[in-house]
N, C-alpha and C positions, 0 to 999 in steps of 0.2 A: 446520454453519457454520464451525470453526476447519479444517476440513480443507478447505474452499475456500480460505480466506484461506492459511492454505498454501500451499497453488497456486497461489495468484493472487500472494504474494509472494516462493515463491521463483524465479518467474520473473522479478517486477519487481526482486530483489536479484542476480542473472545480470546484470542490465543493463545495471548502473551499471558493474561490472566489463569487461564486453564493449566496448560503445561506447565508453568511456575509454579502450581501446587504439588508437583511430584518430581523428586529426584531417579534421574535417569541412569543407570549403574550403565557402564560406558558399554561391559559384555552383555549385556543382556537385549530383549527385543526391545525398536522403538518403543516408547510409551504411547499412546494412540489416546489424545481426550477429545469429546465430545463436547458439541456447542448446539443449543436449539433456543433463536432468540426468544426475547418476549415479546407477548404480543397485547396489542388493546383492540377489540374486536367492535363493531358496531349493529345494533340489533337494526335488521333488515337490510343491514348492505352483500354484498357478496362474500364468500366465502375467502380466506386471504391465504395466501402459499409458504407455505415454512417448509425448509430441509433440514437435516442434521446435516453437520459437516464435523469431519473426522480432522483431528491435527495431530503431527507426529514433528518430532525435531531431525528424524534421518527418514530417509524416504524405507517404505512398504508395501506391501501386499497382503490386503486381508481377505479371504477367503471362506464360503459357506455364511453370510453376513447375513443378520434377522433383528431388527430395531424394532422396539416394544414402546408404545404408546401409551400411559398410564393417566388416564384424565379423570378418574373417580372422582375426586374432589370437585367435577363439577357435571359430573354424570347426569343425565335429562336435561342439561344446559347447553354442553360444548357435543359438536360431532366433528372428528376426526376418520379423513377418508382420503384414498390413494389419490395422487393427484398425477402418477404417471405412469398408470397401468401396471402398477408390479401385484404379487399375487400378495393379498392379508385375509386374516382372519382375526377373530373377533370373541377370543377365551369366553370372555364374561361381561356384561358393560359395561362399557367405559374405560375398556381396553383394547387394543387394533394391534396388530401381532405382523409385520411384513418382512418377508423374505425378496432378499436383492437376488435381480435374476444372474450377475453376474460379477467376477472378484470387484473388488474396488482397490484401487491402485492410488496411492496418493504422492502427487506431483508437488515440486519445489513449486513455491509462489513467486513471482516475480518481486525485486530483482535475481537473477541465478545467483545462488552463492547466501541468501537469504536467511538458509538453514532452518525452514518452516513448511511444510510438507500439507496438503490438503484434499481432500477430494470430500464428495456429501454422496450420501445417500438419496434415492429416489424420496421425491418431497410429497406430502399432505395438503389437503383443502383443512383450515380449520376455521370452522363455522360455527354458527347460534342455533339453538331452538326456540320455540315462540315461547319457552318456559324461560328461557332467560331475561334478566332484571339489571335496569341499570347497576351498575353498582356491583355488580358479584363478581368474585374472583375467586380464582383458587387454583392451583399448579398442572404440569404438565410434564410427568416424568419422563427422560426417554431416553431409554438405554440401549445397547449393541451388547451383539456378541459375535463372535467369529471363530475359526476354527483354531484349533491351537491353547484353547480356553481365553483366549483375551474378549476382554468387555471393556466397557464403561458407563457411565450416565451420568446427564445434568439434566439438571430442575427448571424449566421455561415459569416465568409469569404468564396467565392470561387474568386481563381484566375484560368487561363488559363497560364499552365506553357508549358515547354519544356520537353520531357522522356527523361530518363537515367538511365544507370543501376550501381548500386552500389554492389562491391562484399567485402566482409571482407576476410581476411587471416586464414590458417589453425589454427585449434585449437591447444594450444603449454601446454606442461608436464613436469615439475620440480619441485624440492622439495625445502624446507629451514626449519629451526629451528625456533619456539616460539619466538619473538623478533629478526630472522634473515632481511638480506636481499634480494633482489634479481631483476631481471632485467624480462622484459617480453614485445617480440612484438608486436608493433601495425601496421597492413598493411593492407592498402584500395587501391581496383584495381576498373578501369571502364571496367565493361564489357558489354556495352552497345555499340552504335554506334556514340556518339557525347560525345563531352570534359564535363567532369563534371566542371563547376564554382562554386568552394568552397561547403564545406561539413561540418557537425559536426559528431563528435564521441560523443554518450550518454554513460557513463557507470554506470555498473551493479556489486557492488563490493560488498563482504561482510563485514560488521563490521572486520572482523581480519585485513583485507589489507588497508594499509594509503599510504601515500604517503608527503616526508617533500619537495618537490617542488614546486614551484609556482607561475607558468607561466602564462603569463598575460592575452592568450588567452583562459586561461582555468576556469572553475567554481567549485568552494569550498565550504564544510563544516569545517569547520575546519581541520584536514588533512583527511576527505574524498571527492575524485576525483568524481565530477558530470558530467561537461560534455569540451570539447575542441573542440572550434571555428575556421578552414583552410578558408585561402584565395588562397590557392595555387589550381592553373588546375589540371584536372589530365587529362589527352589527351586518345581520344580513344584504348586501346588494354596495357594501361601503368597502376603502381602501385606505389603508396609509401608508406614508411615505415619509422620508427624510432624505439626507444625503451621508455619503461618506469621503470624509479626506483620507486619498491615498498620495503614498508613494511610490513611485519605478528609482531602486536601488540604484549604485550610482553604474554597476558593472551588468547591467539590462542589456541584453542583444539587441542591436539596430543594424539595418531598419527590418523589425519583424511584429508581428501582431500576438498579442500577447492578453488571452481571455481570462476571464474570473464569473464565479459564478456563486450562486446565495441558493440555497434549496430551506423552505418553508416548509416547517411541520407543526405539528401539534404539541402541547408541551407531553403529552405520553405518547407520542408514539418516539420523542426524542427520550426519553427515559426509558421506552423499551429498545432504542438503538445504545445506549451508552450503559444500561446499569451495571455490567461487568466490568466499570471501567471502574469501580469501590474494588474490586478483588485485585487488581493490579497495584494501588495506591495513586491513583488520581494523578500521575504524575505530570511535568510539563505545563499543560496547559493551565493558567491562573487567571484569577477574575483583575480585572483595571481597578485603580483607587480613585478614579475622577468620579464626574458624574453620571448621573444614566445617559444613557442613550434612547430618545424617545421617541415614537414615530406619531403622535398627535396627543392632541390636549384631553385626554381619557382619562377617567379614573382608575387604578388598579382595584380589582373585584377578585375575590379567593375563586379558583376553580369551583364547579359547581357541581360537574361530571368530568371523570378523564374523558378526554375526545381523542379520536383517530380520524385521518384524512380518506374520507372513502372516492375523493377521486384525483388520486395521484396522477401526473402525466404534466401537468401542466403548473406545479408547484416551486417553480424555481424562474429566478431571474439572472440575465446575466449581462458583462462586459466585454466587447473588444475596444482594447487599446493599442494604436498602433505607435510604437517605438521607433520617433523618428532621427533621422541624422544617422552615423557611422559609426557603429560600435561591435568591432567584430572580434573571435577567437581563433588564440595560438595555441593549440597540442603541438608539443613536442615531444617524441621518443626519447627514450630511456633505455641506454644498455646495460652493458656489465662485460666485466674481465674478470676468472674463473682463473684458477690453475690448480691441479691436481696431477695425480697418479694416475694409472689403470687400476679401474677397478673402484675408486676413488667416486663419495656421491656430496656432491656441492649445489647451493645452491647459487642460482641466480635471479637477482631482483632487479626487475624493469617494469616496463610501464610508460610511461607517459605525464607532464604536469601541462598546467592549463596555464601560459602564461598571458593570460588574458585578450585585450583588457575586460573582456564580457564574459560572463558564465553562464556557459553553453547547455541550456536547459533543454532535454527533450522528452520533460516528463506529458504523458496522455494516456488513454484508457489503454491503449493497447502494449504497455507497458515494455517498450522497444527502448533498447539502448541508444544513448546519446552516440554511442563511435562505436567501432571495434576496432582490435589491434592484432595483428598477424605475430606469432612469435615464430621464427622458423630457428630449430636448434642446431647447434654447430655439428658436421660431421664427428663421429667416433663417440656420440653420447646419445645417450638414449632417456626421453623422461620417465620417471621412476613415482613423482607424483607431481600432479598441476591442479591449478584453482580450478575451484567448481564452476568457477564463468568461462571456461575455456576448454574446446572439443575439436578433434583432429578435423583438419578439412579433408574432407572425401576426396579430391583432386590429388594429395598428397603423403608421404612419408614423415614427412617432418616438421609441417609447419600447422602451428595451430593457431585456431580463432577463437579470441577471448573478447567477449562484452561485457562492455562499460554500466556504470548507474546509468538511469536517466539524467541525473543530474551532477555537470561536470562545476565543480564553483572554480573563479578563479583565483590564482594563486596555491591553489590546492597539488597536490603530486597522488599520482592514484598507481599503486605498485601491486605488480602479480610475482609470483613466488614459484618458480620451477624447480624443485628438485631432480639436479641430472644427473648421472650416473656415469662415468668418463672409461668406456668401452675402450677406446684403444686414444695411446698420447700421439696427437697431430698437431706440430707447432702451427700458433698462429689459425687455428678450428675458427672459420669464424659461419656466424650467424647472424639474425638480424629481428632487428623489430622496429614494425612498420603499423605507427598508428592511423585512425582515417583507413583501414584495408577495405576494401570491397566485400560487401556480404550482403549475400541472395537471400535479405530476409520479408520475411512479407510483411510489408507497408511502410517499409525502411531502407532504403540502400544505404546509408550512412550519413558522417557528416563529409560534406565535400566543398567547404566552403571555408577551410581555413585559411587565416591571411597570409599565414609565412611556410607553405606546404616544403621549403628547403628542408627544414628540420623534422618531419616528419618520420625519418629513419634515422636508426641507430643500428651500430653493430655488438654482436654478443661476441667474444675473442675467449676460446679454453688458450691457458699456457702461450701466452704470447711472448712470441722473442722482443732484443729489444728493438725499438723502431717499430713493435707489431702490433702494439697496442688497438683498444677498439675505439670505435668513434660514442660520442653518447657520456649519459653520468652515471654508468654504472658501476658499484661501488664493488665487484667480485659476490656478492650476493648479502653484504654483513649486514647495509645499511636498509635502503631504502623511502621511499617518501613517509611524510605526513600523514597520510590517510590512505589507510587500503582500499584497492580498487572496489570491495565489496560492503564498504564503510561508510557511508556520507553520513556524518551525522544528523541526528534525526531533528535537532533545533531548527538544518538549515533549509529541512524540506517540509515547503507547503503542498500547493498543487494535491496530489493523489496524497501525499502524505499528512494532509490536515486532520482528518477525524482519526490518525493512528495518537495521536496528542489529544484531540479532545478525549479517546476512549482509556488515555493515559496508559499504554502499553509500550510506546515506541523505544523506551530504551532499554527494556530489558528483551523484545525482537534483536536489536543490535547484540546484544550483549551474546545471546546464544546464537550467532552465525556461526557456522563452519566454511572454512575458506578453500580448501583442498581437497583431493581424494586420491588413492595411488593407481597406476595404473602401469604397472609393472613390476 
């Protein structure tokens, strides 16, 4: 699981970097950039897998697609070959030329409404020859082109490092209270055959767990724990350990189980997961002013070689903690009262706020909303445009299903925006929104556990006589909540959202969402 979310973030943390180098003229096509990480390779271990992955800010279709591999710079050293049967060819050395067998279509990333679009091309083995030397490095150009004349290309690091293997500590099981404390180990072993020099722990923490310490070697969101920098060896067949003071926030869901997780890497293979995060401006995540954080009595020793982990799988440690006593969440719906003309296009703002006392987290790999909410629109109007999180149900004419973040905070108000169009005047039109709705999604049916499901409905009222007012806080469309539904700010997500802060991207991902689209 953490080593998807990896992958799946340090592509989305490339993004924000990439795209933010070029201004997108609003008629023209997406802009389409190009991300291929870096790598630190190990002479005699296996061959390691890289894709390019394409990112656009509005979704596309590209077509006739051929990615160009340019490793001269380290030619009779690096070999570069298909790694998922598509057809290449091979100009001149040290160059690999591949044709996609089929368009590539790049999808919104989760959460819908995100406004960051992706898809990768068929990926490569890139390997060593017996000519290659500690120590060498030198680039990996790799550009696209597609039909229509659009291209791009970025520049990959490869270095030639040293293997090692890195192992994490067993998984550990304790409980605490809503607002308690508690303590939880951190232990990295080498199970390899040479001294690890220096390592990072990445962690993978949910919004409930903080932490008030703040260690100089380690990286912050305000008190969430991103990532912590050792200079210390860890000698063949040896382990260390420490511990960490955590906190569960005081609005922690109870009683539910609530994991966290530390993934162990090398200090370059962490430099090849984060270097794009200098093209962003670093932003977010900051080092603590205390003291270090130390896991035994070692000396710090300068790297000697970059090292990469040649045997991933077993490089992370982690936490269940179970969240005990009663601490559960209130959604309530959110209407509105409209009044117009025929012909007449208004909006209305609803939604739903989290009146606690818990906030209702359902972030995980499979990146499934926390609730959905039904909007079913009043007779005599028809939507004209709706959020991007929200899609007719097949069952129906009029009522549509809109998902939520994964993470609902409380006290929070999370508003969707209908643009409707008032077809014909019907005193008193009314409609409805129904948060918690039922949705056939897979691996999710929803949330069903709210404590006050009374207020779970609101009414949407066009032109209401008097006495016909709707039920609900909805303000005729002007106002609306605090935070849009497609909005959680990016300080207050950990969990999957940890390494978009360490790779320093996550607020300028926020910043270019788009929220709507017309559909009428």
């Amino acid at each position: 699981m953490l080593k998807h979310l990896l992958r799946w973030l340090t592509g989305l943390g490339a993004a924000g970097a990439l795209i933010a180098a070029s201004a997108t003229p609003a008629v023209a096509a997406p802009t389409v950039e190009p991300y291929f990480q870096d790598s630190t390779l190990a002479i005699g271990a296996e061959p390691t897998i890289r894709g390019l992955l394409l990112y656009a800010d509005e979704p596309t279709v590209l077509t006739d697609v051929s990615v160009r591999y340019d490793y001269r710079s380290l030619a009779g050293k690096l070999t570069v070959a298909p790694a998922d049967g598509q057809e290449c060819t091979a100009p001149e050395p040290g160059v690999l030329v591949c044709a996609e067998p089929f368009d590539v279509t790049l999808y919104e990333l989760p959460p819908l409404g995100g406004g960051i679009y992706r898809n990768g091309a068929k990926r490569v083995h890139l390997g060593l020859t017996e000519d290659a030397r500690l120590g060498d490095s030198g680039d990996v150009a790799v550009s696209f082109r597609a039909a229509g004349g659009r291209h791009g290309s970025y520049t990959s690091r490869v270095r030639v490092g040293e293997g090692v293997d890195l192992a994490g500590g067993p998984f550990t099981e304790l409980s605490a209270k809503p607002g308690g404390k508690f303590t939880v180990p951190l232990v990295v072993a080498n199970a390899g055959d040479k001294t690890v020099n220096g390592f990072v722990a990445v962690f993978d923490l949910p919004y409930s767990i903080r932490t008030k310490d703040r260690f100089s070697n380690c990286r912050y969101s305000d008190d969430h724990l991103m990532s912590c920098q050792f200079d210390e060896d860890i000698p063949v067949g040896t382990g260390l350990a420490t511990t960490l003071n955590l906190d569960f926030v005081k609005d922690t869901y109870a009683p539910a189980s609530h994991s966290g997780y530390a993934q162990f890497m090398t200090t370059a293979d962490f430099e090849d997961l984060t270097r794009v995060r200098a093209a962003a401006g670093e932003r977010a995540a900051t080092p603590g002013s205390g003291p270090e954080l130390t896991l035994a009595k070692a000396p710090a020793r300068a790297r000697q070689a970059d090292q990469t982990d040649v045997g991933p799988g077993y490089d992370y440690t982690g936490w269940i903690i179970r969240a005990t006593g009663k601490n559960g969440t209130d959604l309530a719906a959110i209407g509105a009262s409209l009044k117009g003309t025929a012909g007449a296009v208004v909006t209305a703002t609803v939604g739903f706020r989290n009146n606690g006392p818990a906030t209702l987290d359902g972030t995980n790999g499979d990146f499934e909303a926390a609730t959905h909410t039904d909007v079913e629109l009043p007779p005599g109007t028809t939507a004209v445009e709706i959020p991007d999180s929200c899609w007719l149900r097949l069952d129906t004419t009029r009522t549509y299903l809109c998902a939520s973040e994964m993470l609902l905070v409380a006290g929070q108000t999370y508003s969707l925006k209908f643009r409707l169009r008032i077809d014909k005047v019907i005193p008193n039109a009314r409609g409805a929104v129904q948060v918690n709705a039922r949705c056939e999604c897979a691996g999710n049916e929803g949330f069903k556990d709210d404590i006050k499901p009374a207020n779970d409905r609101a009414t949407i009222v066009v032109n209401a006589t008097q006495g016909g007012g709707g039920h609900g806080d909805g303000d005729g469309g002007g106002g609306g909540g605090s935070l849009p539904i497609t909005g959680t700010p990016t300080t207050q997500i950990a969990g999957i959202g940890a390494l978009l802060l360490v790779t320093g991207v996550g607020g300028y991902l926020l910043a270019r969402r788009r929220t709507s689209r017309f559909v009428a």
